[in-house]
ZAMARGU-4260 file (C-alpha; in steps of 0.2 Angstrom, whole numbers, plus 5000, padded with zeros to 4 digits):
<rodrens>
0) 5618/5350/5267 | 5609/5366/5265 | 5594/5369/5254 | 5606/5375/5239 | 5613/5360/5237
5) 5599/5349/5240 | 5592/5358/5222 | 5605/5357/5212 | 5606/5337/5216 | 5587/5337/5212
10) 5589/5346/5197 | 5605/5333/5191 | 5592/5317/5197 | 5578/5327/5186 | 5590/5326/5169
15) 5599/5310/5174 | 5582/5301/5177 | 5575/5309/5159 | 5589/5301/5149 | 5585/5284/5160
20) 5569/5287/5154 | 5571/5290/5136 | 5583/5273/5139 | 5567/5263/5144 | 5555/5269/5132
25) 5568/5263/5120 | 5568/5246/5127 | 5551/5245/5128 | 5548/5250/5109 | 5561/5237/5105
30) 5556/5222/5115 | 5539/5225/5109 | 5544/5225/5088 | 5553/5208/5093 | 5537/5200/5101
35) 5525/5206/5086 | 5539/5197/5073 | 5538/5184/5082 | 5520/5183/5085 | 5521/5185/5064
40) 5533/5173/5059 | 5523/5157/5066 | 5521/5150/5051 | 5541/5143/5047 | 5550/5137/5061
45) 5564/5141/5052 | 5561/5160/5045 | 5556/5162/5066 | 5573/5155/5073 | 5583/5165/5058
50) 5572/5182/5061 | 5572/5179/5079 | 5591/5175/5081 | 5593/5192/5069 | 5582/5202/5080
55) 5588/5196/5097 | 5608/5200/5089 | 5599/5216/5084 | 5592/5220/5102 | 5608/5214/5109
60) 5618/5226/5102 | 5604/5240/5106 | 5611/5234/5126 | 5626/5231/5123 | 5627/5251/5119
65) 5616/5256/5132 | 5621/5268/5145 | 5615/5260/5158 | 5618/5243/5162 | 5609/5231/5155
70) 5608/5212/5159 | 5603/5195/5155 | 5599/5181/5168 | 5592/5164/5169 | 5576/5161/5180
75) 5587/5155/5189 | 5597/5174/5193 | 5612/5169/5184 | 5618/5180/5175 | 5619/5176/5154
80) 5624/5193/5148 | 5628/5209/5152 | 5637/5224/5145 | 5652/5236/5150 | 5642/5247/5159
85) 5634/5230/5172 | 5652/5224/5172 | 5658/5244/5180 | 5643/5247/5188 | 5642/5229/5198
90) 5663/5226/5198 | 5659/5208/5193 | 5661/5201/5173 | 5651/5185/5169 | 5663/5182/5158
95) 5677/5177/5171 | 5666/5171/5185 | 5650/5166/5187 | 5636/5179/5195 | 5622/5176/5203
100) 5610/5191/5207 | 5600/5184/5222 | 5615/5182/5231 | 5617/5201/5229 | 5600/5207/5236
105) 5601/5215/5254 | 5593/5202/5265 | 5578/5216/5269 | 5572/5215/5251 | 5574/5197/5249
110) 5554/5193/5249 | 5552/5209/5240 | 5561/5202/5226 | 5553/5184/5227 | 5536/5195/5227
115) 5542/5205/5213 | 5552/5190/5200 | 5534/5180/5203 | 5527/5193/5196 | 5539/5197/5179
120) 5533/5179/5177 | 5515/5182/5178 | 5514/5195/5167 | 5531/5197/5157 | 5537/5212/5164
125) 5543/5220/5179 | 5543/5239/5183 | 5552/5252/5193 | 5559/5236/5205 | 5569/5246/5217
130) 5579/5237/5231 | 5597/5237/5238 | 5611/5225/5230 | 5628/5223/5235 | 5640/5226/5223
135) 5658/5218/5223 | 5667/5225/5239 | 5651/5222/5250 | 5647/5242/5245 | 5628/5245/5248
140) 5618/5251/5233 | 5600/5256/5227 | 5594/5252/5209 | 5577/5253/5200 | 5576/5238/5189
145) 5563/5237/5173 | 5564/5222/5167 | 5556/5211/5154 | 5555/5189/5148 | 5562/5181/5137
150) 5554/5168/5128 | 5560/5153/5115 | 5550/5148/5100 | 5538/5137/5110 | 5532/5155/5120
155) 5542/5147/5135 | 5550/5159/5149 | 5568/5156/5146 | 5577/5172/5151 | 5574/5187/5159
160) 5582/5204/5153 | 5584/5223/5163 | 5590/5239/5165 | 5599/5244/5181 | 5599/5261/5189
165) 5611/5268/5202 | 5598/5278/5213 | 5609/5277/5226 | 5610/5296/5226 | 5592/5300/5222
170) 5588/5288/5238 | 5599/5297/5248 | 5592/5313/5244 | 5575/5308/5247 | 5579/5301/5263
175) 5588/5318/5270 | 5573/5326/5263 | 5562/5313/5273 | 5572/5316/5289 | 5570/5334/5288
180) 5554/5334/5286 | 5549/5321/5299 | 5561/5337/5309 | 5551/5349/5303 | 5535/5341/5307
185) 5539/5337/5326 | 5546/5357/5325 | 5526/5362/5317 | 5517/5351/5329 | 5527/5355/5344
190) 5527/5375/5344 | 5515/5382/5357 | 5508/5394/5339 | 5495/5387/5329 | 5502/5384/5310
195) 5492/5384/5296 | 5499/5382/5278 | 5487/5387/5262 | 5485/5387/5247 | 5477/5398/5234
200) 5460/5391/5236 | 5462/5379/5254 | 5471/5373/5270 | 5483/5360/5266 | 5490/5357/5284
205) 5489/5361/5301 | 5497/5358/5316 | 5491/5351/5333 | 5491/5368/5343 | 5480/5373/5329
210) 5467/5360/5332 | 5468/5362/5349 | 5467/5383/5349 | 5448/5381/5339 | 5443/5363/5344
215) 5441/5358/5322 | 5450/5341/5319 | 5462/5341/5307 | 5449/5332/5293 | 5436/5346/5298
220) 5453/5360/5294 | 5454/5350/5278 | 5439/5356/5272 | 5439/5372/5276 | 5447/5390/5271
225) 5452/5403/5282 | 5438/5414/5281 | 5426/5398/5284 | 5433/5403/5303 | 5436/5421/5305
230) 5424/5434/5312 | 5415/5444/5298 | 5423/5461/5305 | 5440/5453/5306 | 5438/5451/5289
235) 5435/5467/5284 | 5450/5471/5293 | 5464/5461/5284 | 5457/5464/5267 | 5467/5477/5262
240) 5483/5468/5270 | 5479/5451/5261 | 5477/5462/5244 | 5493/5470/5245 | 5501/5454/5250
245) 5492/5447/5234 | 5498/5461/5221 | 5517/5458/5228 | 5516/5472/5238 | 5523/5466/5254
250) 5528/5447/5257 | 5521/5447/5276 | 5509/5457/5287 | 5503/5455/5304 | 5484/5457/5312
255) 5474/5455/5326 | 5459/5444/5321 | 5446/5437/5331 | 5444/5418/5324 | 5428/5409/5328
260) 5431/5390/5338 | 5421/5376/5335 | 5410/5380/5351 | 5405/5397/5342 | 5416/5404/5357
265) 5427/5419/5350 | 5447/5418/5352 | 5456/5434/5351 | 5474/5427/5340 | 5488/5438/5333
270) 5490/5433/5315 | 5506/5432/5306 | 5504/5429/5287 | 5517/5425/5275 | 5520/5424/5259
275) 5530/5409/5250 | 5531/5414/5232 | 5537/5403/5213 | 5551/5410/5203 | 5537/5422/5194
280) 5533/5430/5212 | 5516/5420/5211 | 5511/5414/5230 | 5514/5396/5228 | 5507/5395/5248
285) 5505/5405/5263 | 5510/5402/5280 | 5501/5408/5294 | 5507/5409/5312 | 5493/5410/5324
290) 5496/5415/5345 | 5483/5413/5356 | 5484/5432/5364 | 5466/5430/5374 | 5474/5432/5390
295) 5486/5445/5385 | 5474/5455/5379 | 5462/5455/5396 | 5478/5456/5406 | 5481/5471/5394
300) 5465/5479/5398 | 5465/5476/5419 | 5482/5484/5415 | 5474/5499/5406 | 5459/5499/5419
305) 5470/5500/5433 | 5479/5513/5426 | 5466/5523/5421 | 5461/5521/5439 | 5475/5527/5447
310) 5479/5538/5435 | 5464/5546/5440 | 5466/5542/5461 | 5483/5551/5457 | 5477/5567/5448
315) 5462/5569/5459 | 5470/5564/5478 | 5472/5578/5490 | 5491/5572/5494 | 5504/5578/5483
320) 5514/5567/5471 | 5531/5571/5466 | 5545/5560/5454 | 5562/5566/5455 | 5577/5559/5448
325) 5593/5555/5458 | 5599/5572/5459 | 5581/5580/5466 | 5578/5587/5449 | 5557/5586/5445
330) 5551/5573/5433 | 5533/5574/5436 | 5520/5581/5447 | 5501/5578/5451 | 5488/5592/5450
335) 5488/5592/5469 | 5505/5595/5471 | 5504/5612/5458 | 5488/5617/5470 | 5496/5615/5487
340) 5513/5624/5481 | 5504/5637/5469 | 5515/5634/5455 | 5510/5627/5437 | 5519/5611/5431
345) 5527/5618/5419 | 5536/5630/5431 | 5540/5614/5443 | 5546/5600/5432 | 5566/5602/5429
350) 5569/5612/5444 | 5578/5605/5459 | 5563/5601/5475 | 5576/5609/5487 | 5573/5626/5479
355) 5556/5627/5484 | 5559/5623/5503 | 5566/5635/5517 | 5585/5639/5519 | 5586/5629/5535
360) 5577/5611/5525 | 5587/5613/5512 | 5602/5602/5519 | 5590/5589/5526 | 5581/5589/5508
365) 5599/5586/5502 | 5603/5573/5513 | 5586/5562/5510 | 5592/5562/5491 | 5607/5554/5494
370) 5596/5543/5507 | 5584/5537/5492 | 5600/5533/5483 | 5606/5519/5495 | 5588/5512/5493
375) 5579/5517/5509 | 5561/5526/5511 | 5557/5538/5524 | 5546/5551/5529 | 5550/5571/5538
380) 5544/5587/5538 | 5548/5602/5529 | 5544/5620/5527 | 5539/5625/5511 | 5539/5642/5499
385) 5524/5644/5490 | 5522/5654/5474 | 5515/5667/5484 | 5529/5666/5497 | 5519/5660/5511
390) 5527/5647/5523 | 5519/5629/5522 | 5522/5616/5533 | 5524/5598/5525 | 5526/5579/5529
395) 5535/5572/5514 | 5532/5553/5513 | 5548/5546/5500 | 5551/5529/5491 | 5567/5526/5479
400) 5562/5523/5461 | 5569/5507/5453 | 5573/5503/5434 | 5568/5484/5429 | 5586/5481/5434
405) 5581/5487/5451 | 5595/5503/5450 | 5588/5517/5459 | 5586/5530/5447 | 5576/5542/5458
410) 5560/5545/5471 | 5544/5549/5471 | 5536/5554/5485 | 5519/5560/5493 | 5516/5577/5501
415) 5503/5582/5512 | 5501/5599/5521 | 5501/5599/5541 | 5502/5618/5541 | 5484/5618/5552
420) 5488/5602/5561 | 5504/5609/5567 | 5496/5625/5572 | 5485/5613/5583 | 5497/5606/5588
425) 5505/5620/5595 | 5488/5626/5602 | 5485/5609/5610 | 5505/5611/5617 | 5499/5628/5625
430) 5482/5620/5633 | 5489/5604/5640 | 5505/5617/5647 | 5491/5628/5653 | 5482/5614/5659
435) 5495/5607/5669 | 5497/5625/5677 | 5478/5624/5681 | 5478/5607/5689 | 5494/5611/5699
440) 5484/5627/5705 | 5470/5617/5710 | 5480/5604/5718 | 5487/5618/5728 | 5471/5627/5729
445) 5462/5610/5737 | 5479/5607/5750 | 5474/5625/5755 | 5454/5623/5755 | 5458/5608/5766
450) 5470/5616/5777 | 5459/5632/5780 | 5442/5620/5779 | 5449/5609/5792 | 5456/5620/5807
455) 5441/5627/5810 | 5433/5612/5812 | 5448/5607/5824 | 5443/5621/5833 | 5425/5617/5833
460) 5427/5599/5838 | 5439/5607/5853 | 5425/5618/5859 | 5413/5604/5860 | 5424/5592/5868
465) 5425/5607/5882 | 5408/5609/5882 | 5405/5592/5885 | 5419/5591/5898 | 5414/5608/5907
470) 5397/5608/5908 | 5392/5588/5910 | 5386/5591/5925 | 5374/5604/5920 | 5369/5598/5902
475) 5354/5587/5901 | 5353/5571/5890 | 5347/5581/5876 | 5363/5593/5877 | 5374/5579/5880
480) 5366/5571/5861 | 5367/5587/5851 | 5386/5590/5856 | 5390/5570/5851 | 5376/5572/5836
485) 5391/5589/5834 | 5409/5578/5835 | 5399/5566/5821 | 5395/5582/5808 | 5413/5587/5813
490) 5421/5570/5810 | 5409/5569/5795 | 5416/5584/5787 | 5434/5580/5791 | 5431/5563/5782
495) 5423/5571/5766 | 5436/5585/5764 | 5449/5571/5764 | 5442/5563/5752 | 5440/5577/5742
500) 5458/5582/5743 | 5461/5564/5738 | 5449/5563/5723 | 5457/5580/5715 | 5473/5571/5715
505) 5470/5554/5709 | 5472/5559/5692 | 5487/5573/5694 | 5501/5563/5704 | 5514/5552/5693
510) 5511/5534/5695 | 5526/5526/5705 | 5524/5511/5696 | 5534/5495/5706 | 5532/5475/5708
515) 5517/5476/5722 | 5513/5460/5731 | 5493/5462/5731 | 5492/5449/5745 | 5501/5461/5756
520) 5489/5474/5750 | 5475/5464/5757 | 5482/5460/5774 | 5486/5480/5777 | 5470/5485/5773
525) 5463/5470/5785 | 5471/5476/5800 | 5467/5495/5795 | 5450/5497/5792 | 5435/5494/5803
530) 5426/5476/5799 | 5411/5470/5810 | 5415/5455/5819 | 5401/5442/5808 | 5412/5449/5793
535) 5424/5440/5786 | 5440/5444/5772 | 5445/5428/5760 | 5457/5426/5748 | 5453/5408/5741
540) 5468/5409/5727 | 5485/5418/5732 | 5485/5436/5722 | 5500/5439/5708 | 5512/5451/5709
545) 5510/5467/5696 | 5518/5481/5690 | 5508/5494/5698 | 5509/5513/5711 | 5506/5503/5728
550) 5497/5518/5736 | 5483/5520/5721 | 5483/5501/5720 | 5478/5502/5740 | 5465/5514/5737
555) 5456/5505/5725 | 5457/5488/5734 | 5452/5497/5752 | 5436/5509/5746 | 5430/5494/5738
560) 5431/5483/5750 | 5428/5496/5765 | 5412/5499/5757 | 5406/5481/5756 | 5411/5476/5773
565) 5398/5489/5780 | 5384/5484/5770 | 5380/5465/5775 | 5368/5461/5786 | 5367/5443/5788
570) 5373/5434/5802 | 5387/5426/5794 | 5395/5441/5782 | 5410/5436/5769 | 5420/5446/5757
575) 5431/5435/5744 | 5444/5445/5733 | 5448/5435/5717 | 5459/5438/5702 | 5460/5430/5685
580) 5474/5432/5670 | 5463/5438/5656 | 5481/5441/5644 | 5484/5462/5640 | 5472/5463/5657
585) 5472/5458/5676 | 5456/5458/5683 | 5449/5458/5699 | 5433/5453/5709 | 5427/5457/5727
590) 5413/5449/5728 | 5402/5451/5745 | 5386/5444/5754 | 5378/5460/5758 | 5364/5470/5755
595) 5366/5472/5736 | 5363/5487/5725 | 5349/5490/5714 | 5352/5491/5694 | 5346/5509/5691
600) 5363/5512/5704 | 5376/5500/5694 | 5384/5515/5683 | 5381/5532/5697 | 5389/5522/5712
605) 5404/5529/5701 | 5401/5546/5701 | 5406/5558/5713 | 5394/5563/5729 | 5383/5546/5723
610) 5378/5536/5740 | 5364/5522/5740 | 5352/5522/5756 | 5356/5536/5770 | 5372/5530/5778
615) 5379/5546/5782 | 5396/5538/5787 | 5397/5538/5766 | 5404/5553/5757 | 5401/5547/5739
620) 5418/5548/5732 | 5427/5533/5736 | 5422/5521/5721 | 5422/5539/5711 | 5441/5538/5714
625) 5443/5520/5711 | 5434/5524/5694 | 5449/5538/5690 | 5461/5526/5695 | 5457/5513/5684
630) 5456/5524/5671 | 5473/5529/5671 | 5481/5511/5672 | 5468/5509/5655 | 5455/5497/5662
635) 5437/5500/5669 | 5428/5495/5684 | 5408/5488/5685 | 5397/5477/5697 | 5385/5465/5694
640) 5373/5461/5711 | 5356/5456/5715 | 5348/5466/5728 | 5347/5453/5743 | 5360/5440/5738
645) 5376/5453/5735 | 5386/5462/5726 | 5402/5460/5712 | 5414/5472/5710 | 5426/5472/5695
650) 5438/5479/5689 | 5454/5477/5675 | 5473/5484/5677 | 5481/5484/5658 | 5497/5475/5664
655) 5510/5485/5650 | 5500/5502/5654 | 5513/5514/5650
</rodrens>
C-alpha cells in the first residue's frame, strides 16, 4: 500500500469518525435529559415510571435510528435490544436466538473487558472500549464501544446500553502505519549517517549513529538545537543556505560543517539538509543527514600533500618525464624533459616522440610502443634530435599506463641523458684497449729483459765456474770465497729476475679456472721445495676441492709456505695449513712456529721488494704476488703473529669469482 492510499483512508476514517462522533455526543445529551427527569420526578412513583417509560421509548427510537449499531444487554452480556444496524453489523438478531456478547470477545481482551465492564459499573459509563469481537462466521473484528447504565426506579443497575464502531479498517491502518514505522526506525538507527529531524524551534529525533558521532545522549539531543553544536564559523557559513532554504528558495542544500562533540573535540561532517514542507510550502520539519568525512578529508589532504610533493619532485628532477598515449602521441611533459630536448611544451605535446629521435631509433621507438601495449616495461637507448639539431644520447626508462579498468592506454616513461657517459665510455673502451696493448708490451718487454738479463749472467756463472775449475790450484782460500760469494750474487739475481717475470704477469694471464685438489697442491710443493730437516708440513683436516687456476693456486700456497719454513728456529719447527668454509669465501691459514714478524711489518710484507731481517736468499716479491692473486679471485690476504711464538697467514678465495 503506498503512501497515496494510506491518505485517502485517513482522510475517509477522519469523516467516518466525525459523524460517529457527532452520534455519541448525541447519546450523551440524551442519556443525560433522561437522568435529570428522573432525578426530577421523585416525588410520584407513578408520574416517574410514566415519564421514564415515555423517555426510555423516546431514547429508544433515538437508537433504533442510529447509524451505528446500538445495543442493549443485561449485566449479564445478554443482549435485550438492539437495532438493524447491531443485527447487520454483528450477523446475529436477538430476536431469533439468544446473544451473549462475552462469548464474542477475543480471548486476548477477555480481562480487558472484565477490567473495563467493572468499571461502567463504578461509575456509569464506559468510553472508547476498544477490543476485538467475533462476529457470526468466526470473522475477526475491532470496535470502540461507549457505553452507558441503566437504571430502574430504585437507582438500581439494570442494563447497560452502547454504541459499536467498526474500526476494523482504521486498526488496520494504524498497524501498517506502525509496522512501517517500527521499518523506518530500524532503517534510521541502522544507517552508518547520523539523522537528525527538526523542527522550527528544536530536535525532535535522532538516530544512534548520531549519538554516537558527537557522544550527546539522546535526552541531552532532546534539548538542544543545531546551532547548540556547530562551530561559530560553520555557522557563518550555512546562513545564507538555511535562509534561502527558509524563503522557499531551494528545498535541500549541502555543507561542510564542523560540529562540536561532547568532548569539545571538533568532527569535520558533510551536511545534507532538507526540507519537508505543509500544503502552504511552510517547512513543517527538516531532515538532516550528517557523514562523518574526518578521515576523508585527512586522507584528502596527504592526498593533496603528496601530490603537491611529487608534483614538485616531477617538475624539478633532473630526469625527463614523458606521457604518451598508445600511438606514441605526447600527452604531457616535465620541465626537465623541455630543457634536455630544447623544445617548449607547447611544441612537444601532440607530436609523435619517434619524430624527435634519429632515422635509425625510429623503428625501435616504434616497436617499444607496441611493447607498452602488451603491458610490459623496459628500458633502451636512443639517439636524440634536439631543437638545435645536436645529437643526444638517451636511456629511456618506459612503464604502460593503466585506466581504473587496468587497459593500457598509454606510457610514461623517464629520460636521462648519457651523452657524457657514453663519451666515457668510449674513452674508457679506448684506455682498457690501450691498456691491454701496454700490458701485452710489458709482458713481452719483461720475457725479453729476462732473456737478455739472464744470458749474461749464464755467461758470468760459466766464467767463474772455470775460474774455479782452472785455477784452484793457484787461488787462495780468499779467491776461492769471492768466486762462491760470485755463483751466490749470480744465482741471487737469476731468482729475483724470475720472480720479477713472474710478478708482471700474475695479473695479465687468464685464469684457467678447474676443480683442483688442494691436498695434492700441498704434497707437490712438499716434495719441491727446500724444508730444514726439524721442520715439519701438517695438514690436520683434509683440504676441499675448489674451482680455481691450479698454477696461481700453487703459487700462493708455495711462497707462503716456502717463506715460513725458512724462518723457524726451534728445534722442533711445524707448519699446519688449515681451511674453513666461511659461505661466499674459502679461507685459508698456514700457520707456523717460527720467528714471527713484527707489527709495523704486517701490511709491507705485501709489497713488492719488502724482506724482513737480511736473508738475502729473499727477493721481496713472493707474498707481493700472492697479494695480486688474491686479488683477482676477490679476496684478501693478512697475518696475525707475535714475534717469538709465530706467525698466521691468511687468506680468502670468493668461491663464484667470475
Amino acid at each position: 500500500m503506498d503512501s497515496k492510499e494510506v491518505t485517502l483512508l485517513k482522510k475517509a476514517l477522519a469523516r467516518q469518525k466525525m459523524a460517529r462522533q457527532q452520534a455519541e455526543r448525541l447519546l450523551e445529551q440524551k442519556s443525560h435529559e433522561l437522568y435529570e427527569e428522573a432525578r426530577h420526578l421523585k416525588e410520584s412513583n407513578n408520574k416517574l415510571e410514566n415519564l421514564l417509560s415515555e423517555k426510555t421509548s423516546e431514547l429508544d427510537g433515538v437508537f433504533i435510528n442510529i447509524i451505528d449499531p446500538y445495543v442493549v444487554m443485561d449485566l449479564s452480556f445478554n443482549v435485550v435490544s438492539m437495532n438493524q444496524s447491531a443485527k447487520n453489523f454483528l450477523g446475529f438478531d436477538n430476536k431469533k436466538e439468544e446473544i451473549n456478547l462475552w462469548k464474542l470477545v477475543h480471548e486476548d481482551f477477555m480481562e480487558y473487558t472484565m477490567e473495563s465492564f467493572s468499571s461502567l459499573r463504578e461509575v456509569g459509563m464506559l468510553k472508547n472500549y476498544r477490543a476485538k469481537i467475533f462476529i457470526k462466521g468466526g470473522e475477526e473484528k475491532w470496535v470502540e464501544i461507549n457505553a452507558s447504565l441503566v437504571f430502574n426506579k430504585e437507582k438500581q443497575p439494570i442494563a447497560a446500553q452502547g454504541i459499536v464502531r467498526d474500526i476494523t479498517q482504521e486498526m488496520e491502518v494504524r498497524e501498517l502505519l506502525s509496522e512501517q514505522k517500527r521499518q523506518l526506525d530500524i532503517i534510521v538507527n541502522s544507517s552508518p549517517l547520523g539523522i537528525i529531524l527538526v523542527d522550527v524551534n528544536k530536535i525532535i529525533k535522532v538516530n544512534y549513529t548520531m549519538t554516537s558521532l558527537l557522544g550527546y545522549s539522546y535526552d541531552d539531543f532532546m534539548r538542544m538545537n543545531v546551532k547548540d553544536f556547530t562551530d561559530a564559523d560553520s555557522l557563518k557559513e550555512g546562513e545564507q543556505l538555511q535562509n534561502k532554504l527558509n524563503n522557499g528558495e531551494i528545498d535541500k542544500y549541502t555543507i561542510h560543517q564542523k560540529f562540536v562533540k561532547n568532548s569539545g573535540e571538533i568532527l569535520q561532517v558533510k551536511l545534507s539538509v532538507s526540507a519537508v514542507r505543509n500544503i502552504y510550502k511552510e517547512i513543517s520539519y527538516m531532515v538532516m543527514m550528517v557523514e562523518d568525512i574526518t578521515k576523508q578529508l585527512e586522507a584528502e589532504e596527504r592526498l593533496k600533500t603528496e601530490r603537491e610533493k611529487y608534483s614538485g619532485i616531477i617538475a624539478n628532477m633532473n630526469l625527463g618525464l614523458l606521457e604518451a598515449d598508445r600511438d606514441g602521441i605526447i600527452q604531457m611533459v616535465n620541465q626537465s624533459f623541455c630543457e634536455m630536448i630544447g623544445y617548449e611544451e607547447s611544441e612537444l605535446v601532440g607530436i609523435n616522440a619517434k619524430h624527435f629521435v634519429s632515422l635509425e631509433d625510429r623503428r625501435k621507438v616504434s616497436d617499444q610502443i607496441k611493447t607498452r601495449a602488451t603491458g610490459k616495461s623496459d628500458s633502451y637507448e636512443v639517439h636524440v634530435i634536439t631543437k638545435t639539431g645536436e645529437t643526444r644520447h638517451w636511456l629511456v626508462s618506459v612503464a604502460p599506463l593503466f585506466n581504473k579498468d587496468h587497459n593500457v592506454i598509454g606510457s610514461i616513461g623517464i629520460t636521462l641523458d648519457i651523452t657524457e657517459q657514453k663519451e666515457l665510455e668510449l674513452q674508457k673502451e679506448k684506455l682498457v684497449k690501450d691498456l691491454e696493448n701496454s700490458n701485452q708490451g710489458l709482458q713481452e718487454y719483461a720475457h725479453i729483459v729476462s732473456h737478455d738479463l739472464k744470458s749474461p749472467l749464464r755467461s758470468i756463472s760459466a766464467l767463474a765456474t772455470w775460474l774455479s775449475d782452472d785455477y784452484k790450484d793457484v787461488l787462495d782460500e780468499g779467491g776461492k770465497q769471492n768466486l762462491e760469494l760470485m755463483q751466490e750474487k749470480v744465482a741471487s739475481m737469476d731468482k729475483l729476475i724470475h720472480g720479477i717475470l713472474e710478478y708482471s704477469t700474475a695479473n695479465s694471464s687468464a685464469l684457467d679456472d678447474s676443480k683442483v685438489d688442494l691436498n695434492g697442491v700441498i704434497t707437490d710443493i712438499g716434495e719441491t721445495i727446500f724444508i730444514p730437516e726439524h721442520v715439519k708440513l701438517v695438514v690436520p683436516k683434509t683440504l676441499p676441492t675448489i674451482m680455481a687456476d691450479r698454477i696461481k693456486v700453487h703459487q700462493v700456497f708455495q711462497n707462503i709456505i716456502g717463506n715460513a719454513v725458512v724462518h723457524i728456529e726451534r728445534e722442533v719447527g711445524l707448519v699446519e695449513v688449515l681451511y674453513k668454509d666461511d659461505g661466499e669465501f674459502w679461507q685459508f691459514t698456514i700457520s707456523d712456529n717460527g720467528v714471527g714478524i713484527p707489527e709495523e711489518y704486517h701490511k709491507k710484507i705485501f709489497d713488492i721488494f719488502q724482506s724482513i731481517g737480511n736473508n738475502e736468499r729473499s727477493t721481496g716479491i713472493g707474498l707481493s704476488i700472492v697479494k695480486k692473486i688474491i686479488d683477482r679471485y676477490q679476496g684478501r690476504v693478512w697475518i696475525d703473529s707475535v714475534v717469538g711464538e709465530g706467525t698466521q697467514f691468511h687468506f680468502t678465495i670468493k668461491k663464484d669469482h667470475n
